[in-house]
N, C-alpha and C positions, 0 to 999 in steps of 0.2 A: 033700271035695277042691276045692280051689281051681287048680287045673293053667294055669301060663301059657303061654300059644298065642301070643305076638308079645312082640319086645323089639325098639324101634324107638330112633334117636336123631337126633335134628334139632339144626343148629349152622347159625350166618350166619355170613356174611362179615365184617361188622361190627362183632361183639362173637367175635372168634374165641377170648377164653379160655374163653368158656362152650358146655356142651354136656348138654342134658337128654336124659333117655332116659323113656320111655313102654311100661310093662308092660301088658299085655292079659290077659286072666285068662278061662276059659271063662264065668264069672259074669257076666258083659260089663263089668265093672271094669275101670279104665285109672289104672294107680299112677305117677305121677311123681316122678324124681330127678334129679340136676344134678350136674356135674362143672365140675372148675374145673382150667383151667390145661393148655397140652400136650393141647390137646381131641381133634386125631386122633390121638395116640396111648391116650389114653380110649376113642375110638371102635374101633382095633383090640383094645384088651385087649376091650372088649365082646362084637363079633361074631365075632374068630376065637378065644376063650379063655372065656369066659360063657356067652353064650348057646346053643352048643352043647350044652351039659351044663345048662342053668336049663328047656331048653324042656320042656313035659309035666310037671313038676316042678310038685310042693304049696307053692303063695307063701306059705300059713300059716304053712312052718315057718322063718320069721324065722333065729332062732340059727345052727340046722343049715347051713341057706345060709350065711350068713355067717362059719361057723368054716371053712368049703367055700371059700371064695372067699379069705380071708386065711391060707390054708394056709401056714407060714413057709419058702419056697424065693426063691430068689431074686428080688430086686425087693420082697420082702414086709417089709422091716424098715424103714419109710419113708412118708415120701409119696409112693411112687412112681407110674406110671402106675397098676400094678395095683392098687392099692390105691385110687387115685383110683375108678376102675371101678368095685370093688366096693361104694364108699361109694353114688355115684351111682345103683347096682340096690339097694343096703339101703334107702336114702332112696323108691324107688317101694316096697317090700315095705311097710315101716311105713304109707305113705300106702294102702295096697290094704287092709291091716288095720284102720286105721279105720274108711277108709270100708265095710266089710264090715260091720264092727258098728253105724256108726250115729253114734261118737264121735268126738271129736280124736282126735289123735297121744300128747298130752298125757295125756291118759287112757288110751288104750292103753296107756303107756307104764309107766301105773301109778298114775298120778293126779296130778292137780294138788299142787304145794307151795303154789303162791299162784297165784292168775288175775291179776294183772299184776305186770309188772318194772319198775324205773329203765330209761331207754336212756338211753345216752353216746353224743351223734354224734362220730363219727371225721372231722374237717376235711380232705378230700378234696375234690376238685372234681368236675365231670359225668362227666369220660370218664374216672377214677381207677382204675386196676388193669385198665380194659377193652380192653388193647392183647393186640396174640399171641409179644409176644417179651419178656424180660427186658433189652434194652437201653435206654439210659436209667434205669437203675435209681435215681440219686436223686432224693428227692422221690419217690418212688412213680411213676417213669416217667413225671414230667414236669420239664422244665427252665424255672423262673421268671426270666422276664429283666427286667431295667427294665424294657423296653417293652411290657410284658405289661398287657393291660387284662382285667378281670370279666369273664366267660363269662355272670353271671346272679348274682341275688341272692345263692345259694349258692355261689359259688363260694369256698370256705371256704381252701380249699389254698393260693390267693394271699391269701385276707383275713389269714391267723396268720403270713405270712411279713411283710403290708404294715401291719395296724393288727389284733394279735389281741385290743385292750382292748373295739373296739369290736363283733368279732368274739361276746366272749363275753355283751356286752351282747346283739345279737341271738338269740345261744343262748337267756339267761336270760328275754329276753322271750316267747320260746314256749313257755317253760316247762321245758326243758334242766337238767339241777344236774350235767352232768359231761361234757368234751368231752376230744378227744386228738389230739394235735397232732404234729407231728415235726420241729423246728426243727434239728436239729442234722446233719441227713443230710449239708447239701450241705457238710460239712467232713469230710467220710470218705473221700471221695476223694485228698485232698493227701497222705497219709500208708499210705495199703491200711485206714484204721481203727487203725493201730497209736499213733496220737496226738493228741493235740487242744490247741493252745495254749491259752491264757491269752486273745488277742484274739476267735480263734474260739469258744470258749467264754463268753463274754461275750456275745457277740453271740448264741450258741445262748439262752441264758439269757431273753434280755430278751421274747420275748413271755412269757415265764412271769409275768415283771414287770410287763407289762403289761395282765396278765388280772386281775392281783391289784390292783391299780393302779383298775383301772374296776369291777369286779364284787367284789372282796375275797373273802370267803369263799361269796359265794353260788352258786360251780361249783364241783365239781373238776375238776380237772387230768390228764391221763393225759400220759405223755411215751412215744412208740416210736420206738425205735431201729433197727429194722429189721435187725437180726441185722449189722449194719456194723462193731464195733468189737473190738477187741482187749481183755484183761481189765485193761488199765492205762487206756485211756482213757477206757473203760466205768465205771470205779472214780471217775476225776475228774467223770466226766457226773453221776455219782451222786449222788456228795457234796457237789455245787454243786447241784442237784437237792434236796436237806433243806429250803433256805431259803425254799421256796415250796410245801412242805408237798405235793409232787407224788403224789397218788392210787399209781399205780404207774410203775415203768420198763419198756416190756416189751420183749422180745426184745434186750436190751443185748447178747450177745454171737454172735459169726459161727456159733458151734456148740451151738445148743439142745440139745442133747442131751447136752451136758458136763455130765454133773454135779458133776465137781469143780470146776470152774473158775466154776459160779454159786452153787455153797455157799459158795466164796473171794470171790467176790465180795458175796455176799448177809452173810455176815457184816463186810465193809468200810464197807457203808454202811447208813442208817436208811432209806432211801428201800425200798421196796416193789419186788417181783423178780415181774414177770410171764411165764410163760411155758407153752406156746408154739407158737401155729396152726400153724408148720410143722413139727408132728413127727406122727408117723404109729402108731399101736397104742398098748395102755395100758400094755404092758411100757415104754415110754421116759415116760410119766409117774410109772410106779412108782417106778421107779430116780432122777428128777427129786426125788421127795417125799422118798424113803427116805434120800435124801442128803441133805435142808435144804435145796434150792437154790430153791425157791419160796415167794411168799407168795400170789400167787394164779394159778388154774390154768384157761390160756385155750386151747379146742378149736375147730377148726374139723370142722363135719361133714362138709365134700369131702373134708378131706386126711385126717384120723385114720383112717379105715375108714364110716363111716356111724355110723348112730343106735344102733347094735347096739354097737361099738365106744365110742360117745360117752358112752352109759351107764354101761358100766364105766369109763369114766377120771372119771366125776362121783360114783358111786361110792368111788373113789380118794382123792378131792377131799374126802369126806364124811369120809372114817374117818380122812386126816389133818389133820381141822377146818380145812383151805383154800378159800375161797371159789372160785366156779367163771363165768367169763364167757364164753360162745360169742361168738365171733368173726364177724364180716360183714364182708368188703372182695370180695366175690367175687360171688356173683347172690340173686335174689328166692328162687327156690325152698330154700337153705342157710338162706338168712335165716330164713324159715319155721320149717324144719327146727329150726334153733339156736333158736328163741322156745319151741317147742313139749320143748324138752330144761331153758330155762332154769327155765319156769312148772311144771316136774317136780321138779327135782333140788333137793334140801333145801339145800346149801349157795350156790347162784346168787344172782350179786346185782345183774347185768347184762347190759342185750343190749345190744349195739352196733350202731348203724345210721349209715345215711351219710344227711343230709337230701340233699343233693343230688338222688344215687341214684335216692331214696326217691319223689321228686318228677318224677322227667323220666324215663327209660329204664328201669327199673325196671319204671313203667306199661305198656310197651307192650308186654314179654314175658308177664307173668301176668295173671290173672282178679282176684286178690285181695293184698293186699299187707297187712301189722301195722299196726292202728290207733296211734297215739299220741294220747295226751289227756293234756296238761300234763305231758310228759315220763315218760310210763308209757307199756309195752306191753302194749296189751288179749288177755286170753286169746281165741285163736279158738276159735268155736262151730260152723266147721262140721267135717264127719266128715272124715277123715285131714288130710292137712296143710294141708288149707282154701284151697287155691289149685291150679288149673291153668296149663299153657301156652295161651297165647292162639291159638285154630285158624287164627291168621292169619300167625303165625309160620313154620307150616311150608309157606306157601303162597306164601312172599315170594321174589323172584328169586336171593338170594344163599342159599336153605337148601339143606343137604346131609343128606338123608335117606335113612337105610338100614335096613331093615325085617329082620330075622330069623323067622321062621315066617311 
């Protein structure tokens, strides 16, 4: 018996789309998960709908939890809140598991495919995705102006808008072979996404040009759309997209979960169809594969359900010979999660990281954060997900902590 006695969660003011949650275990184990996004409404599905029903309850049994908590009633077919929730408790159960045993996540999970990945940084800036509202939404919830100067070496988000040749040259000199970009957002708004001229299209085009231009084929290229477009202008992004040999497009259209309309789209163009962090359970990737509508199959662990969830959809990935990339645009501890799902799953052939991130605020929530060396991610060697919340976290003036048992 592993019976857990406390399920706490701690959120600042500062990063209010993030929110960890902290399992307690009679063993005196303390498992760590993370939510993303609509963080107090994570926090209510947790203490008035979770932990009620989790307390005194065996953390060993993984599955059982998990088919328990994603019960399909409403708000369950999704990203929803609840669903966020329970990703966030799956994510501490795995990590109480390892470290039970002694091993990684990774191991737990079933074993290593390989002890390290390629990582593609995702050209974002310091504060990228860490705001609490969805306004502003192009660009990733930031608005680039002329008068916009560097934030910091890294500040990537305005370098691929301002000079991404040289952008990609710094990539490759730390050893990078694959970055992703999103040049095309700030013309989605002129039209709802339902069109994209000729001029703006050109102009979306040209850092691609310019990567190839400085570095040639020594990166690749990922292009995200950010779910912005309609299936005609999606089609033209696409097909101008061929000429620079772009890795994949991902989230091209406003409804990841169509599968007709990216099967139609997936056979329009050469270009590569990724998708898609924002979809929630491994029924909406089954029905994505079984259609045609991807070429490769990218999970996020906050939003899909958790690691329990994340498996089966890699799984998925495996049986329709689709390669599989966990996702990070959200916190340290997913991040973790996602390395520890990629260095398992037979068909993974990338993590994604934000150097930024990676390098400045990142550090100051966790204990531990994924090595890179020459554009690799090192398998972690300690037991469960190999990183904690920093005790100093919950001790800071803007934290909202609330304890259940």
């Amino acid at each position: 018996m592993s019976a857990i006695t406390c399920i706490r969660t701690i959120r600042i003011d500062e990063r209010p789309n993030l929110i960890w949650v902290e399992i307690d275990t009679d063993e005196g184990l303390t498992g760590l998960g993370e939510g993303f996004r609509g963080t107090q409404a994570i926090e209510a599905v947790i203490h008035e709908q979770l932990a009620p029903w989790l307390m005194g309850r065996d953390s060993r049994h993984i599955e059982a939890i998990a088919r328990h908590m994603l019960t399909p009633t409403v708000g369950f077919n999704s990203s929803s809140a609840e669903v966020r929730g329970a990703a966030a408790i799956d994510m501490a159960l795995w990590d109480l598991a390892g470290q039970r045993h002694g091993i990684p996540v990774h191991e737990a999970l079933g074993g290593a495919s390989r002890l390290e990945i390629p990582a593609y940084n995702t050209c974002a800036g310091y504060s990228y995705n860490s705001g609490g509202t969805r306004g502003g939404r192009v660009m990733g919830n930031r608005q680039i102006g002329a008068g916009d100067v560097s934030q910091g070496p890294y500040d990537d988000q305005l370098a691929f808008m301002r000079d991404a040749g040289a952008l990609a040259e710094s990539l490759v000199s730390e050893g990078y072979r694959a970055m992703k970009i999103w040049p095309f957002d700030i013309y989605a708004a002129a039209t709802g996404g339902q069109m994209i001229s000729l001029p703006d299209l050109k102009a979306g085009l040209a850092p691609f040009a310019k990567i190839r231009k400085a570095v040639g084929d020594d990166i690749e290229v990922m292009c995200e759309l950010h779910s912005l477009w309609g299936s005609h202008a999606a089609t033209r992004i696409c097909r101008a997209l061929e000429d620079y040999n772009v890795f994949w497009a991902e989230d091209p259209i406003g409804k990841m979960d169509d599968a007709a309309a990216l099967a139609d789209l997936r056979r329009a163009t050469s270009t590569p169809i990724c998708g898609s962090e924002t979809l929630g359970g491994a029924v909406r990737f089954r029905d994505l594969l079984a259609a045609g509508a991807l070429d490769v199959v990218m999970v996020d662990i906050d939003w899909c359900g958790g690691l329990t969830e994340a498996r089966k959809i890699a799984a998925l990935a495996e049986v329709y010979a689709k390669p599989l990339a966990p996702h990070d645009c959200t916190g340290p501890v997913a991040l973790m999660a996602g390395l520890h799902l990629a260095l398992h799953a037979p068909t993974a052939i990338y993590q994604e990281v934000v150097r930024a991130t990676l390098s400045t605020w990142y550090r100051e929530l966790v204990t531990e954060l994924p090595v890179i060396e020459n554009g690799m991610v090192k398998a972690p060697t300690a037991p469960g997900l190999g990183t904690a919340l920093s005790p100093a976290v919950a001790q800071r003036p803007d934290a909202v902590v609330r304890a259940h048992g």
